[in-house]
TORBA-709447 format. One record per residue: x, y, z of N, C-alpha, C, CB in turn; residue in one letter. Coordinates in steps of 0.2 Angstrom, whole numbers, plus 5000, padded with zeros to 4 digits. Each point is the difference from the previous one (the first is absolute). Glycine has a CB too. Layout:
XYZXYZXYZXYZA/...
END
This chain:
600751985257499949934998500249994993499050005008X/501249954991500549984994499249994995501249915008X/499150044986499549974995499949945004500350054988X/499849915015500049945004499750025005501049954998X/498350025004499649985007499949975003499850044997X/500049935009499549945003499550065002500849885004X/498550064994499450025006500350035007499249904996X/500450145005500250045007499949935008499450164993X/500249785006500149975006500449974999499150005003X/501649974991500649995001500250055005500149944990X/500550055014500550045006500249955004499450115001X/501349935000500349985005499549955006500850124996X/499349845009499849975004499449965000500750075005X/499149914987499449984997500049935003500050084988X/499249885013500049935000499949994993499749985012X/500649974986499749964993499749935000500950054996X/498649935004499649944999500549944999499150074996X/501049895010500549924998499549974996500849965011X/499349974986499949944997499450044995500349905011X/499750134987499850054991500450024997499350045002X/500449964993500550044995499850075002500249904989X/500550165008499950075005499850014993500850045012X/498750014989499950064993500250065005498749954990X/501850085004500450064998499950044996500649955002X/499250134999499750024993500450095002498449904996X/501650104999500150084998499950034995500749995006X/499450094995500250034992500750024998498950044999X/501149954993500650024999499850044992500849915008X/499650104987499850024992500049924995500850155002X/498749854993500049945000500849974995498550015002X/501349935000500549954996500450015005499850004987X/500150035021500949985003499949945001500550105005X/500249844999499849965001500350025009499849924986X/499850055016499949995008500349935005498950074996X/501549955006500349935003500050015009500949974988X/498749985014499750005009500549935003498450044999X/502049975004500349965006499950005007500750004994X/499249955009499850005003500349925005499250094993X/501249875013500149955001500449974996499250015005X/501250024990500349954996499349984995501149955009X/498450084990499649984995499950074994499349915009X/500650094987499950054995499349984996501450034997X/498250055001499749974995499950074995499549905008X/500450094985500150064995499350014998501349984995X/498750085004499450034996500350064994499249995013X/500350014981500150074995499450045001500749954990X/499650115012499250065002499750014991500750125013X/498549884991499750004993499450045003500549894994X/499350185004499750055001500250025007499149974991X/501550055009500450035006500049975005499950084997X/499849845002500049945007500449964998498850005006X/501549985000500249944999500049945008500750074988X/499149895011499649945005500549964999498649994999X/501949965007500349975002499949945003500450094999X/499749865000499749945006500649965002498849994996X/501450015012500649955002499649974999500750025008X/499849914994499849925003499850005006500749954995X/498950025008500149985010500549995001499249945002X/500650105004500549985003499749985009500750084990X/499849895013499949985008500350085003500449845001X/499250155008499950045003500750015001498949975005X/501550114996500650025002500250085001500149894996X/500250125002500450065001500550005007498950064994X/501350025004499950074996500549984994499750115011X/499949934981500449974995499850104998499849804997X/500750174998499950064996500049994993500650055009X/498449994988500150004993500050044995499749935003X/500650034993500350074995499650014992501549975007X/498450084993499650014993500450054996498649985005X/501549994988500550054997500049994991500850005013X/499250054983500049984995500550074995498849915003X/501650054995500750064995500450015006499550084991X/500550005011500250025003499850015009500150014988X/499249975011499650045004500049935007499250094988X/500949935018500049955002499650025009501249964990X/498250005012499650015007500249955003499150064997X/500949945010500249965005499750015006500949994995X/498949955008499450005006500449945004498750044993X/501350005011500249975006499849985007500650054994X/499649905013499449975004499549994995500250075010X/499849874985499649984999499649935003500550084992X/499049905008500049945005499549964995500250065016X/499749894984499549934997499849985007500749944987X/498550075010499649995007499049974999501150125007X/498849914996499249994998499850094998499649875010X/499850124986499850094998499349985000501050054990X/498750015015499150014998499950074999499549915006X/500150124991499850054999499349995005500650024987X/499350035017499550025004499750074999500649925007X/498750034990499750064997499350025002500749984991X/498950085009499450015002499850085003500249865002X/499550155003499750085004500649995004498450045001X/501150005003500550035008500249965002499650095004X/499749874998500449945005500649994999499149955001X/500950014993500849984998500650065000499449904993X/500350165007500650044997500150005009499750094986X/499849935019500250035005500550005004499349994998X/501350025000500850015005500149975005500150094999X/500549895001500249955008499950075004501049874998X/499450175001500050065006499550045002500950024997X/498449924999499450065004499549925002499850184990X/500549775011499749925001500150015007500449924990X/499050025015500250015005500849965003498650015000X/501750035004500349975002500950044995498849875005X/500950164990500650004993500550045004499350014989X/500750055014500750035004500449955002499450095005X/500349864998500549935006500349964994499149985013X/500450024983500349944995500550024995498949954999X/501150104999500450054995500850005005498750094993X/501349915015500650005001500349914999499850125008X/499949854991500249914999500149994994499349955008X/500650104985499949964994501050014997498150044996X/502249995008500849984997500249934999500350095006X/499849894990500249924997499449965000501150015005X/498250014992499449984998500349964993499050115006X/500849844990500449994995499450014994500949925006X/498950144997499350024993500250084995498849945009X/501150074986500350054998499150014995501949975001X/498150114997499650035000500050044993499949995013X/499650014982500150054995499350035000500949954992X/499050115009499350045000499950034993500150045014X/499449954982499950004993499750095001499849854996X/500650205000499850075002499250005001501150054994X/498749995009499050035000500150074996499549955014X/500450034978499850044996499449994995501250025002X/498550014998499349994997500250034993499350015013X/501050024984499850034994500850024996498750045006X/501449954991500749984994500050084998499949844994X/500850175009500350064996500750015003498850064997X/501649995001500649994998500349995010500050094984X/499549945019500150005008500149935002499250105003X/500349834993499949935001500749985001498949984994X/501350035000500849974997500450015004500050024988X/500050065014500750025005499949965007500350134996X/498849875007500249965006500249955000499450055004X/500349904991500049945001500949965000498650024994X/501550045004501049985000500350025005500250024988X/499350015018500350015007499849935005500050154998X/499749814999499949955003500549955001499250044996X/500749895007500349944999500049965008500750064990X/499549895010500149955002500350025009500149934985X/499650045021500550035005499749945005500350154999X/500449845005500149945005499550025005501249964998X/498549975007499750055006500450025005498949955000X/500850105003500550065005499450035006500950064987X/499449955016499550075002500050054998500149985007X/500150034988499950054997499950014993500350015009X/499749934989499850004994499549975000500950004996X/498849945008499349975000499450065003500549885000X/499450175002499550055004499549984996500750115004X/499349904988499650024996499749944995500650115002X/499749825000499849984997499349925003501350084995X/498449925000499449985002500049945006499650044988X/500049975017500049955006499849954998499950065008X/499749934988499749934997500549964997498850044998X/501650004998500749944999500549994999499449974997X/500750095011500649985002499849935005500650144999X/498949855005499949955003500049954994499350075011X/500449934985499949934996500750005001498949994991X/501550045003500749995000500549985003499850064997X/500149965009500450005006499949925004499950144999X/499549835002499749945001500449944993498750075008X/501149964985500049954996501049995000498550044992X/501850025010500850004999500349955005500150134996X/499549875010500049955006499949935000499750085003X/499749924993499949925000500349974993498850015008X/501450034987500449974993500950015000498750054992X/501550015014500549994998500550044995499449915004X/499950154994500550034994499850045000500349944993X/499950145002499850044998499550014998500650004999X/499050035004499550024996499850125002499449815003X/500450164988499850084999499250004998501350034995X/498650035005499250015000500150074996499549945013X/500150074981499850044997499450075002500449904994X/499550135009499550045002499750044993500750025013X/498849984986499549994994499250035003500849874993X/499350165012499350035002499650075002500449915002X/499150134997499750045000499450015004500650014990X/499649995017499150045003499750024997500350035007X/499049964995499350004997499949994992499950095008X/500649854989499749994993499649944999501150064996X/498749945000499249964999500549944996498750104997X/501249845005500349934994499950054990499149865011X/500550194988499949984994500750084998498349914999X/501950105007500750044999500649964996499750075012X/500249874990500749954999499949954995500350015010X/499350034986499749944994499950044994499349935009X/500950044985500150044995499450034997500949944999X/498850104998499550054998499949954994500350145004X/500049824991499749954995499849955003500750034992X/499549945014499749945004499350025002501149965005X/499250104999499250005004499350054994501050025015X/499249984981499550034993499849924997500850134995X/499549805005499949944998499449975004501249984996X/498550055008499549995004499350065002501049925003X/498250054995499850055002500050035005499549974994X/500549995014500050045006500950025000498849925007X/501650084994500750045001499950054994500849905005X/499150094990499950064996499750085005499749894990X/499950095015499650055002500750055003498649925002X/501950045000500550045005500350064993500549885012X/499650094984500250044994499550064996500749884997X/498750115004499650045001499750065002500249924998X/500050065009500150055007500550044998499749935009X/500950054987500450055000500050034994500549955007X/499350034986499850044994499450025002500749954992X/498850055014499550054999500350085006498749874996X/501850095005500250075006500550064995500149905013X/500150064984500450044997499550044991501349915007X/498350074994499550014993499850074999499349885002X/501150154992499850085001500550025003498850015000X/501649975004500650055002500850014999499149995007X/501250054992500650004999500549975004499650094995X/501149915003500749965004499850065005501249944990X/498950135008499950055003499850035006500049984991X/499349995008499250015004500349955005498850014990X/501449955009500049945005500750005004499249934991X/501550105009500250035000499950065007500049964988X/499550085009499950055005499649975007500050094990X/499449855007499749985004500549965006499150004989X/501349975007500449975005500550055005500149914990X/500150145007500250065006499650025005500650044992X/499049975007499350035005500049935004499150094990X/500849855008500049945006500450005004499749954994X/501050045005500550025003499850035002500849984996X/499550095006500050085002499449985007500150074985X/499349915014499449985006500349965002499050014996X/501149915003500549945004500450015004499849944993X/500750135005500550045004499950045005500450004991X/498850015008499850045006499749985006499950064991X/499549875006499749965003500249945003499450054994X/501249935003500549955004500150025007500549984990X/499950095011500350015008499350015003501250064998X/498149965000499350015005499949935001499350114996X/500849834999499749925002500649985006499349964986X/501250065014500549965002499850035008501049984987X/498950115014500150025008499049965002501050164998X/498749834997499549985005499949945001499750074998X/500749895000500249935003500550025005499849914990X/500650135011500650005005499650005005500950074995X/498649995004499850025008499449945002500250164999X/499549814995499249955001500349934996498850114999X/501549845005500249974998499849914998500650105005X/498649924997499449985000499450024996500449985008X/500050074988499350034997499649994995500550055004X/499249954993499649994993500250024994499250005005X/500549974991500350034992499650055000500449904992X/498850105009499850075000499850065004499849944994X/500750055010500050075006500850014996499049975016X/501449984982500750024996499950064993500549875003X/499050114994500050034995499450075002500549874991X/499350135013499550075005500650055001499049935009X/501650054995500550045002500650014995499749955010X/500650014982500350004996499750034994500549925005X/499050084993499550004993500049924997500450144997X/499349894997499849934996500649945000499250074993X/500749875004500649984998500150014991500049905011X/500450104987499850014993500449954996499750125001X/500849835003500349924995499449974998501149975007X/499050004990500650004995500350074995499649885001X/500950144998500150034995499949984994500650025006X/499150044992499850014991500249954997500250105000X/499449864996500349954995500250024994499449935005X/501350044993500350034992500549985001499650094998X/501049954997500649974996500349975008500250094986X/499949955017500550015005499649965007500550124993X/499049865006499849945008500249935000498950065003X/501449955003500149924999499649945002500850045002X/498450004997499349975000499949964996499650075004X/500549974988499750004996500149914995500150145002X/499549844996500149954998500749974996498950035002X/501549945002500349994994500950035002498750024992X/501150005010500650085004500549975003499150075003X/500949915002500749965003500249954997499850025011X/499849944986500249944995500550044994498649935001X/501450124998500350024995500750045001498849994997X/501250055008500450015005500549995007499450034994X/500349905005500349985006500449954999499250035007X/500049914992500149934998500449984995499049985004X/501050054992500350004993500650014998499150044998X/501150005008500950044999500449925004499850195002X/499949765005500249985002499949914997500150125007X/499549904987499949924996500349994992498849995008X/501749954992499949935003500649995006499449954988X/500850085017500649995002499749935004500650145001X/499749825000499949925001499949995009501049974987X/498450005012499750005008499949905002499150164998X/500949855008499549945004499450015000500749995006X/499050074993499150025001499950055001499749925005X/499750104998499950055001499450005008500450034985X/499850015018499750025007499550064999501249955006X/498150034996499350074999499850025005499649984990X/500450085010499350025006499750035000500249995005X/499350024989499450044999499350034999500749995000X/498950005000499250024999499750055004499949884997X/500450125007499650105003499850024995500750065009X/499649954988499850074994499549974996501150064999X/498949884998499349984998499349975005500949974990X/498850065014499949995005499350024998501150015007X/498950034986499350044998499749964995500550115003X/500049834994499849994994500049895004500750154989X/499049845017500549965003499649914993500250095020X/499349914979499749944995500650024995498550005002X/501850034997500649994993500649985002499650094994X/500649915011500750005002500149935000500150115008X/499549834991500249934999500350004992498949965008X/500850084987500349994994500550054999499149934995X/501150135010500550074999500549935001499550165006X/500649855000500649955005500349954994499149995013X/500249964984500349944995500250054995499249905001X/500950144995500150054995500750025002498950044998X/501449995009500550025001500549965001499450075003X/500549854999500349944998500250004993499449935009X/500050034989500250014992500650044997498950015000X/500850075003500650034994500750005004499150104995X/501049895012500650015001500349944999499950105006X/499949834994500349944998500250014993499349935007X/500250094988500150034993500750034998498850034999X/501350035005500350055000500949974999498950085008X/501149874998500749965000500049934998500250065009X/499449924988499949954995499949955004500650054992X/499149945013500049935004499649995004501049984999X/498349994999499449984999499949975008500149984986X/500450015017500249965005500250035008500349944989X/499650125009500650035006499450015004501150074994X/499449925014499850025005499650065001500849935003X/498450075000499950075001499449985008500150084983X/500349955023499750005005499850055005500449914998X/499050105002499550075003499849995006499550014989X/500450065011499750005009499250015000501350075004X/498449864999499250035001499950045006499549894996X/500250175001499850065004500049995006499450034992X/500750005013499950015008499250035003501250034998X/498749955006499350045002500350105002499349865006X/500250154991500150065002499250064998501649954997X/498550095007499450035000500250095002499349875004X/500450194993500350065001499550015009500350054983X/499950015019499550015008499650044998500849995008X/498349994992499550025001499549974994500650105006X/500049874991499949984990499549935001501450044993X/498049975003499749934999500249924998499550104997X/500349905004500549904997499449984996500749935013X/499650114980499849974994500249934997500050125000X/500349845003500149925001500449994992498649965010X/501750124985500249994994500949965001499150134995X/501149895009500649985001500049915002500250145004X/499249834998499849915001500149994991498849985013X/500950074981499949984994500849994999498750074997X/501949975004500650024998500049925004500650154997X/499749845009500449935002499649944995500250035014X/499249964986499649964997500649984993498650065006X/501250024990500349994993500949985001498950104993X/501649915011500449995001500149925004500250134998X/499449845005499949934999500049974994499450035007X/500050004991499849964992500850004994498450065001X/501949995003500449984992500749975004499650134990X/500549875015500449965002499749935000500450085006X/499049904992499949945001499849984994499950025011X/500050024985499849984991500850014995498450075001X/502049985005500650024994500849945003499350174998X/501049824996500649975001500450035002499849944992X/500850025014500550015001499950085006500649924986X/499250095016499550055004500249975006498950024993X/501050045013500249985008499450065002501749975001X/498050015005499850065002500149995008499050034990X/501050035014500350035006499350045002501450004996X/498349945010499450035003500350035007499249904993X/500550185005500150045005499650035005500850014993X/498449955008499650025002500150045005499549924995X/501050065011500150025006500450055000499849905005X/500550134990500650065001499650044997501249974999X/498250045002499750095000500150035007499149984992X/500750105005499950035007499750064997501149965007X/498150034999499650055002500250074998499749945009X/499850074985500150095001500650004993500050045017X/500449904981500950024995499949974996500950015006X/499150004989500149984993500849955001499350124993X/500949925010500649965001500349995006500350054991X/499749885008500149975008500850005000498749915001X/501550115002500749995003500449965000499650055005X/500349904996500249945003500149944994499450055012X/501349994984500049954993500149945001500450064994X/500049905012500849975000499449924999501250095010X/498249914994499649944997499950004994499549985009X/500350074987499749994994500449974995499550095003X/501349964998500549984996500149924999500450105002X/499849895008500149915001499549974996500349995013X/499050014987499649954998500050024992499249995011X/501150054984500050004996500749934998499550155001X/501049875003500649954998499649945002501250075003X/498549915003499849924999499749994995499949985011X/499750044985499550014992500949984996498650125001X/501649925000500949984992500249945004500850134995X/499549865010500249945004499749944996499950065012X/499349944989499649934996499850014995499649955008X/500550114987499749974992500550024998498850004998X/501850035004500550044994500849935003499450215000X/500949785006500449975003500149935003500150115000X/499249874998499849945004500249995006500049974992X/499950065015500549995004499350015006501550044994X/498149975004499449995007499549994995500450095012X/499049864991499549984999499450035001500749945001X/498850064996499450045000499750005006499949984989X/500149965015499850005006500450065006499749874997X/500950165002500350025003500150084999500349875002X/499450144990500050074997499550034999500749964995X/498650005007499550044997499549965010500050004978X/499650065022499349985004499449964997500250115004X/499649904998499149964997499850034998499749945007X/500350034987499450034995499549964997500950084996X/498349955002499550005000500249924994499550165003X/500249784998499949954995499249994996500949945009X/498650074998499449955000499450005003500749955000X/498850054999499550005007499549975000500350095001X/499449865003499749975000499350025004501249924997X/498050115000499650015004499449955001500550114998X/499549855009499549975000499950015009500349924987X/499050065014499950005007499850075004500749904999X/499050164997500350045002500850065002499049924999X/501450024999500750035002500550004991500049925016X/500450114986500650014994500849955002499550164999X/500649804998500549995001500749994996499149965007X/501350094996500350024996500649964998499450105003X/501149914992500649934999500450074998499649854994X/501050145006500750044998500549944997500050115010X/500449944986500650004997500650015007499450054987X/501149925014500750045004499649995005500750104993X/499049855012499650025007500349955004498950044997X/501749945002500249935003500150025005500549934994X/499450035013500150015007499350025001501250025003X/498450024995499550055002500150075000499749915007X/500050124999500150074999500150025008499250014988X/501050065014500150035005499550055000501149985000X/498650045006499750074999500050045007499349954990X/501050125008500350055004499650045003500749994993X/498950005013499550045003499549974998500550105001X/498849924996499550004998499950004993499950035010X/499749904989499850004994499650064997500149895003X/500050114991499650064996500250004991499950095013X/499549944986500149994991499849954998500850064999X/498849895001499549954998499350024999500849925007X/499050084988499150024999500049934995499750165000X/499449845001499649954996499650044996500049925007X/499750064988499350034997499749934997500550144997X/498849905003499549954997499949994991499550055012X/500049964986499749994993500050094998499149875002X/500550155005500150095000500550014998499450035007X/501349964994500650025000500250065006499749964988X/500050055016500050055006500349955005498950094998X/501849955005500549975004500150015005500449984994X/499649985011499850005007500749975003498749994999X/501650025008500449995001500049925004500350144998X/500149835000500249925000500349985008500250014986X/499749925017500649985005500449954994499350005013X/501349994990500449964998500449965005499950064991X/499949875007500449955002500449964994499349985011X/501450024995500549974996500149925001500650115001X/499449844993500149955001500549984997499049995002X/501550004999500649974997500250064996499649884999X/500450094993500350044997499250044995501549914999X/498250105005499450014996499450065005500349874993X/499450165004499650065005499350014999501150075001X/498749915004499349994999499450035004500549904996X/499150145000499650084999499250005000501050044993X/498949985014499350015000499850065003500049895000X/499350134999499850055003499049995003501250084992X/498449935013499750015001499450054995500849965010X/499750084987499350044994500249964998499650124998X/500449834996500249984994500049945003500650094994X/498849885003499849925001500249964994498950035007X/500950004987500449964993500650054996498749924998X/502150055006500250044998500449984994499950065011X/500149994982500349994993500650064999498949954995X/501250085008500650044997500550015010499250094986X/501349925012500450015009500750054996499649855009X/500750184994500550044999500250035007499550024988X/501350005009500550015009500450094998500549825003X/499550195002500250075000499950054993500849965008X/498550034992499850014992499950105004499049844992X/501550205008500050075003500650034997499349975013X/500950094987500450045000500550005004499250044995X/500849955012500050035006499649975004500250104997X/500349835006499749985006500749945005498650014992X/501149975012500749985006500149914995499550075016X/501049924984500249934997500149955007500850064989X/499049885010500049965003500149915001499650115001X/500249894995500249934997500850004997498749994996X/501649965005500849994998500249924998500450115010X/499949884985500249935000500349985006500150014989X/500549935011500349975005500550054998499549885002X/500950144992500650004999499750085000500649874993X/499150185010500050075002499750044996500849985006X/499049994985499750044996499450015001500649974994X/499150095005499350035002499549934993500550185004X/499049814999499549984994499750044997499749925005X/500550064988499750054996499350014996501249994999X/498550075002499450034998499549974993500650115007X/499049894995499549954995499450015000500549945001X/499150024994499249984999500049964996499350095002X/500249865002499949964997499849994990499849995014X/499950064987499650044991500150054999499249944999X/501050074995499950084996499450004998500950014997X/498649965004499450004998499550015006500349934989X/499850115017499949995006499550074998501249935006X/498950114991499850094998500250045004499149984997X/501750025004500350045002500350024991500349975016X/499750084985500250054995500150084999499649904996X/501050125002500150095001499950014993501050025011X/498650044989500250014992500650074998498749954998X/
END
């Protein structure tokens, strides 16, 4: 490599954001000056503490162009370049999980030749040293293929792939994600210290490491591995052969579980961590928004994840300087492990991903009550998730479909008198469908103890009574972990999960 750089998510067959101005950045030695073309546009920069930041003009949707970054001598060129739409799709597994392990992904993966979505997976390194730099330069930008999309996340290649459909252009998607990491992974360690509760995640990690060496921790980390290497192929033969089976006759036959891994320099737990390594190397490269899907992992802490979530907005609006950008998330799925209690913590996560969809600006949320699956963390079956993600960009990022046509019914109102609840929504025009049998409607009284409800549907409104519960003051709908969905708008979205009050005395601590 020369004295002349770009960021490693510049490459060859890159999408570049239309109608923005592009930021360009690299390193070089200071005081060179840096000249970016691109379309017949140019824009100059002088490196100054061995960076130097570039910004085109807008430009309109097009390609393949080829731009060229060069200064003296030194001269880089990127080619198949295309101006199109850009999101970074970030979050856990869900979102990382592969088209090639998605239902249906084998059959799809032979259809995606001449998909017009192109893909940059942001490396999964957790910890900066001279190994980060070399991978991160084996990276880059690739068209979809079959064989180049296997690995890349199902949640948006479907968004992509729908949104390239109905706009007509390019579109690239950033892959920015790490199974099993908590919101407060992707959030800087000075943010989440500016608050007494987030503070606590920074806490957890300076009292884990407290008294022990790089060293210690180190070894601690080999010895994890080493077991997970062992215990992996026992969990995996006793689901082969019990494909029904329990988590605790799994771990009778495997031994303990012992994940997470050690917290320290090197987890991609740790507070702070992937924000630093991940997010960081692929910002400010110039986007449309940003596409999320996660809270599993804060699942333990679920009363905080209303102000984690607002925190993670914050900083990644911050990060690229525009207060404004699109960020649309996925409310949780039902989902429940086999034999596992329904600790009802996972109703607290949709709840708080409500609330900030509906307190926070320029926000989309993608209610996915109905794409769980019994027994899986990870339900298979991206291709709705992704769609209902794109109808959320469709009506707040493109103007091109309307809220009645992008969102289900959600929670307005309630009205209790007569014994009955009568409830109002948001997004309910026509009414509602419902699929087999009703279920997931309770009432409660003054006690607060909830009893399960009928419901009738009047129009655009649903109205809740029950036999125990003669004066009823609180009512709530699939208020569970893990249960059958049944209610649906007209337009096929699930109705999304509720209560009437947070002052009901549900509460986890």
């Amino acid at each position: 490599m020369g004295i002349l750089s770009c960021a490693p998510v510049f490459s060859d067959s890159m999408v570049l954001q239309r109608n923005k101005n592009i930021t360009v950045w690299g390193m070089a030695y200071d005081g060179m000056k840096v000249t970016v073309s691109l379309n017949g546009k140019t824009a100059e920069a002088v490196t100054k503490n061995h960076r130097w930041t570039a910004v085109l003009p807008a430009m309109e949707a097009g390609g393949p162009y080829e731009m060229t970054v060069f200064s003296g001598d030194e001269k880089i060129v990127f080619t198949d370049v295309m101006l199109g739409e850009v999101w970074l799709a970030g979050g856990q597994s869900n979102m990382e999980l592969e088209l090639q392990n998605s239902l249906d992904g084998k059959k799809v993966l032979e259809q995606t030749d001449g998909v017009n979505v192109r893909f940059y997976y942001t490396k999964k390194n957790s910890y900066i040293d001279e190994f980060f730099y070399a991978d991160e330069r084996n990276g880059g930008w690739a068209r979809a293929s079959k064989n180049n999309s296997a690995a890349w996340s199902a949640v948006g290649y479907y968004f992509a792939k729908k949104l390239s459909e109905d706009l007509g252009v390019t579109v690239g998607v950033i892959g920015c994600n790490w199974g099993g990491t908590s919101a407060s992974a992707w959030i800087s360690k000075e943010l989440l210290c500016s608050d007494v509760d987030t503070k606590s995640y920074v806490d957890e990690y300076d009292a884990a490491m407290d008294g022990k060496t790089f060293e210690e921790y180190c070894a601690e980390l080999d010895d994890y591995n080493a077991y997970v290497e062992q215990w992996q192929p026992k969990i995996n033969e006793f689901y082969a052969k019990n494909p029904e089976g329990e988590w605790g006759d799994a771990l009778k036959f495997a031994g303990p579980c012992r994940y997470p891994e050690p917290l320290g320099p090197k987890s991609p737990f740790r507070a702070g961590g992937v924000y630093e390594t991940m997010l960081k190397r692929v910002c400010p490269y110039t986007l449309a928004g940003f596409i999320y899907y996660q809270g599993e992992s804060d699942d333990h802490k679920p009363n905080m994840y209303c102000k984690l979530l607002k925190m993670l907005i914050e900083q990644w609006r911050s990060d690229w300087n525009d207060d404004t950008l699109p960020f649309i998330f996925v409310q949780l799925p039902m989902h429940i492990n086999r034999g596992e209690e329904d600790r009802k913590h996972w109703c607290l996560i949709r709840e708080a991903q409500m609330r900030v969809h509906l307190t926070t600006a320029n926000t989309g949320i993608a209610v996915a009550l109905d794409c769980g699956e019994y027994g899986n963390i990870h339900p298979l079956d991206k291709k709705p998730v992704g769609e209902r993600l794109e109808l959320q960009a469709l009506c707040h990022v493109y103007n091109k479909l309307s809220p009645e046509k992008a969102y289900g019914a959600i929670f307005r109102s309630a009205l209790f008198a007569d014994g009955k609840a009568v409830l109002s929504f948001d997004h309910a025009e026509g009414g509602f469908d419902v699929k087999g049998e009703v279920k997931g409607f309770e009432l409660a009284g003054m006690d607060k103890v909830y009893h399960s409800a009928n419901a009738e549907f009047d129009g655009e409104k649903i109205i809740l009574s029950s036999g125990e519960v003669s004066e009823p003051k609180y009512a709530r709908y699939c208020w569970v972990n893990y249960g059958e969905v049944t209610v649906f708008s007209k337009n096929g979205l699930p109705l999304a999960p509720f209560r009437t009050s947070r002052d009901d005395g549900f509460y986890i601590k």
